[in-house]
LUMGUVO-235169 format. One line per 2 residues: their letters; for each residue x, y, z of C-alpha. Coordinates in steps of 0.1 Angstrom, whole numbers. Example, Ala and Ser with C-alpha at 12.3 -4.5 7.8 and 13.67 -1.06 7.14 Angstrom:
// residues 2
as = 123/-45/78; 137/-11/71
// end
This chain:
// residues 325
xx = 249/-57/-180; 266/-41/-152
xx = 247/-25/-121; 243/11/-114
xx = 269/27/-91; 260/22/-55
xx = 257/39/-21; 258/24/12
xx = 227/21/17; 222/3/-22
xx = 224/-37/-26; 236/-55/-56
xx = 219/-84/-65; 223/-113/-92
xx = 193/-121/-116; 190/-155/-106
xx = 155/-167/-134; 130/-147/-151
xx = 104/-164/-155; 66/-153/-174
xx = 38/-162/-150; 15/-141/-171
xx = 11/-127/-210; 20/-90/-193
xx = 43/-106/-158; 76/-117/-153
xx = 91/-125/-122; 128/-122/-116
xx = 145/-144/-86; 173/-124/-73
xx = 203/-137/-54; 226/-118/-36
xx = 266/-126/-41; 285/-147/-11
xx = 263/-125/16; 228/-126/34
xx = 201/-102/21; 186/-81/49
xx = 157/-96/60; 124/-80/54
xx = 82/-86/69; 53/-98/48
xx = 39/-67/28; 77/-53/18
xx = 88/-39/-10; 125/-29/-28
xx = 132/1/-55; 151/-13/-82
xx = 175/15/-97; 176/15/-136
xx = 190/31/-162; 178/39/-196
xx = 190/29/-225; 187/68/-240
xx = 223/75/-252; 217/118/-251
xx = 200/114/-218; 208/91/-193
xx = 183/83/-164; 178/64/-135
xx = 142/52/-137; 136/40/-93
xx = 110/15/-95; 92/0/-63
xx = 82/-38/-64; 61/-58/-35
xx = 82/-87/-25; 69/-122/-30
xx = 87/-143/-14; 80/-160/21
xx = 99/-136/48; 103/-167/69
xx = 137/-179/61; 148/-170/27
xx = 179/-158/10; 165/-146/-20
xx = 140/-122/-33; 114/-127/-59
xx = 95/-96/-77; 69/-97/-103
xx = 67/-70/-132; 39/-57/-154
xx = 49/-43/-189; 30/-18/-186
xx = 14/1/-220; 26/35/-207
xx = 57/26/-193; 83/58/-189
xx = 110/30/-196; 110/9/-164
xx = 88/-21/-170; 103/-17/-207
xx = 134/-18/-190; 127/-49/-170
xx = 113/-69/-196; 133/-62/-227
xx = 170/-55/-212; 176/-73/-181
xx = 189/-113/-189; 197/-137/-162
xx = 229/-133/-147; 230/-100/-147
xx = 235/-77/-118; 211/-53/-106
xx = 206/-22/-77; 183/-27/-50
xx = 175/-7/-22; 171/-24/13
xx = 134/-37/19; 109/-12/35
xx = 74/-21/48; 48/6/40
xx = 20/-22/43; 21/-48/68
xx = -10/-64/80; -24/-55/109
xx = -24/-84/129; -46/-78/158
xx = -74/-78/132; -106/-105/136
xx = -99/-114/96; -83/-102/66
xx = -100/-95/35; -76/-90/1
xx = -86/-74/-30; -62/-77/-52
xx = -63/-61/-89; -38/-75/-117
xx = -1/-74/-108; -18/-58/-73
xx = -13/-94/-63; 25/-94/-56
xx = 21/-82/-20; -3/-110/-9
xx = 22/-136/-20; 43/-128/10
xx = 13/-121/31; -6/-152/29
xx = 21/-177/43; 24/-156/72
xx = -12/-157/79; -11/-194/73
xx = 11/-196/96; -6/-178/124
xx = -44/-196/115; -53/-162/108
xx = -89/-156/90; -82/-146/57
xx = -106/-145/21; -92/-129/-11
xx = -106/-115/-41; -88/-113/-73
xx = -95/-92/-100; -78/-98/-136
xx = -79/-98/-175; -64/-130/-182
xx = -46/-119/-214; -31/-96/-199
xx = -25/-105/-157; -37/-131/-137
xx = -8/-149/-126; -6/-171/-94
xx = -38/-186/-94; -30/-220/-89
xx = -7/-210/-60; -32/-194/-44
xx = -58/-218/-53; -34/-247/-34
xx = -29/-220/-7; -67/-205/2
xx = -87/-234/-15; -125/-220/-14
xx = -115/-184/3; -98/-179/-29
xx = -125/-156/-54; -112/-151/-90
xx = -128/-127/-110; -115/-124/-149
xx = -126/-95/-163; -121/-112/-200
xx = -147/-135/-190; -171/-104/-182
xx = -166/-121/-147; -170/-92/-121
xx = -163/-86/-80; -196/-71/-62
xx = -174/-55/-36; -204/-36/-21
xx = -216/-69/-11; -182/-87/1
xx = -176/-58/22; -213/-59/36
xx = -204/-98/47; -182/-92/71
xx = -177/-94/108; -169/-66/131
xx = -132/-65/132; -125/-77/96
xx = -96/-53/81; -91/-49/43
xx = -60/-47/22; -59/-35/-14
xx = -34/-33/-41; -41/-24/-77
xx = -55/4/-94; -68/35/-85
xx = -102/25/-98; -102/-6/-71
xx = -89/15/-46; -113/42/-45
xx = -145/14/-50; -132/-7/-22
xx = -128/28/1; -163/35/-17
xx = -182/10/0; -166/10/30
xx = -179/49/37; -212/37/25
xx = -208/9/53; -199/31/77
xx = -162/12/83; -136/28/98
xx = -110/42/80; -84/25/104
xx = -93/-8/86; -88/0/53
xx = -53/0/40; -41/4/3
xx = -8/3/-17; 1/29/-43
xx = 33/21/-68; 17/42/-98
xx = 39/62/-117; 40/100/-112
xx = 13/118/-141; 33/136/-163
xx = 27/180/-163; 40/213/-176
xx = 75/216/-173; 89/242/-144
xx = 115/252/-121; 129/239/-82
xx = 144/266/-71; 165/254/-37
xx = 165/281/-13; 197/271/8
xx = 222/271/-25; 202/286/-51
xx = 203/262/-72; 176/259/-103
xx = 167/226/-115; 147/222/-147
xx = 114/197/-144; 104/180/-173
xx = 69/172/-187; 73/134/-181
xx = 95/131/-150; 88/138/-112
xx = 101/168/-90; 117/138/-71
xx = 128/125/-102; 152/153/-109
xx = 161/160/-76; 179/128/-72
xx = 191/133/-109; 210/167/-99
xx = 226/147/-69; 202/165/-43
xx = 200/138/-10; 165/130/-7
xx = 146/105/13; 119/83/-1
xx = 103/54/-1; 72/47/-22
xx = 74/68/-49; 35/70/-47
xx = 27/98/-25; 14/76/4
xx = 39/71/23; 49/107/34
xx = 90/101/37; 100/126/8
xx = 80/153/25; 95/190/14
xx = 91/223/33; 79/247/6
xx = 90/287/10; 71/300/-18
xx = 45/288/-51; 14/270/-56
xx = 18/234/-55; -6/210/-74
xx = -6/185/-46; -14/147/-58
xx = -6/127/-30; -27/109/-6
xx = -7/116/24; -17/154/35
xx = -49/162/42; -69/185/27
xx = -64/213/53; -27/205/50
xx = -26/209/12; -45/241/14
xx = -14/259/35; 8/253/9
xx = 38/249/36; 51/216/22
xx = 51/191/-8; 56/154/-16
xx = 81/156/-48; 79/121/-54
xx = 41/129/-69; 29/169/-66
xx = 42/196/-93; 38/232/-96
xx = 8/248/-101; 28/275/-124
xx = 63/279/-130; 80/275/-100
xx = 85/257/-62; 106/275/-39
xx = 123/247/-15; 136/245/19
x = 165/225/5
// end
């Protein structure tokens, strides 16, 4: 298998091991060629570019994954990923097409959710796969004594990998909850426990998201503690039309990719980082339509001027977006 074509700012790296560390997760060791990989913080994350196997349609599926590894000292990268029952064709991609040895096309590490370090203790709720991110966050905070507890959430014939890791790692602040085992997180509860000064991370889905930000409104916690990481895929919508106001160009938007999505695939030079509409990087003056904003990024007053878009997530609310592009 040979790598997609590259840009400057694009890394080609060598699957070094796949390994299965859960029914539903492999993780893939990759090893950059006779150079050093950038370096990267606890809480990173790299796009990995792919291309389907369609033969009348060829795309390039850009996939974020946390970074496991330990950032202290390491020439290698290791990324876990979900096959995921819905998949547009990356975790399909990643499971049933890449071999070791082959080369793949990273982007450069980005941090969109680094602990905050100033905090009194750190509190992790982690749901399935949501667990990558943690594995390069708790040796750091090992390292620094920091106060941490986590709480993992799983179906064990499905996710749950790492346990004995972490186990070794956090001994009794490590709570496992397996979902297969009608074992459940009372988050309402582990949130109530805590000292002034505790700050929260959370990575999984939505579901755990918005019960963990749930109870901390109930609690009266401020939102500055709460942090939460967002790789979902963009929901699919009717089709419609981008029309780019600087060269009048039209671009077609399919029912099951994102505005971003076919951006890049007509060669447009777009930023973006998380693909999730958190982060706010792919940010898009609007001219003219209705956007169906579905990011978490703008606020509600924002959304309601209709002045700007985050194609990485948001469609059209009818036919057509207007862009300042």
């Amino acid at each position: 298998m040979s790598s997609v074509n590259t840009k400057k700012t694009e890394l080609t790296v060598r699957v070094a091991s796949i390994k299965q560390v859960a029914p539903a997760i492999k993780e893939f060791l990759l090893e950059a060629d006779n150079v050093s990989l950038p370096a990267y913080s606890a809480g990173s994350h790299v796009v990995v570019l792919m291309e389907s196997d369609e033969q009348e349609s060829k795309k390039i599926f850009r996939n974020p994954y946390s970074l496991l590894s330990d950032s202290d000292g390491e020439n290698s990268y290791r990324i876990a990923v979900r096959l995921q029952d819905s998949s547009r064709g990356g975790s399909v991609f990643m499971h049933q097409s890449v071999k070791e040895g082959d080369r793949l096309t990273i982007k450069p590490p980005a941090n969109l959710f680094a602990p905050y370090w100033r905090a009194k203790k750190h509190v992790l709720f982690a749901g399935g796969v949501g667990i990558t991110p943690f594995m390069s966050y708790l040796p750091e905070m090992l390292r620094r004594s920091a106060e941490v507890e986590m709480h993992y959430m799983f179906h064990s014939n499905v996710t749950g990998a790492y346990q004995d890791e972490l186990s070794q790692m956090l001994g009794d602040k490590l709570h496992c909850y397996d979902s297969d085992q009608s074992v459940r997180c009372r988050i309402y509860p582990v949130m109530a426990a805590q000292p002034i000064g505790t700050h929260v991370y959370i990575c999984g889905p939505e579901s755990l998201v918005k019960a963990v930000q749930s109870a901390a409104d109930e609690l009266g916690w401020p939102a500055s503690a709460i942090h939460y990481e967002a790789f979902s895929a963009p929901a699919p919508g009717k089709p419609f039309v981008a029309e780019l106001k600087r060269t009048g160009k039209r671009i077609e938007v399919g029912s099951d990719e994102s505005l971003l999505e076919a951006l890049e695939a007509a060669e447009v030079d777009i930023q973006s980082s998380c693909r999730g509409g958190v982060c706010g990087r792919c940010m898009t003056p609007l001219i003219d339509g209705q956007a169906d904003h579905r990011d978490q990024f703008l606020s509600d007053d924002e959304k309601a001027r209709q002045d700007c878009v985050m194609p990485c997530v948001s469609r059209a609310q009818n036919d057509k977006l207007v862009l300042d592009l």
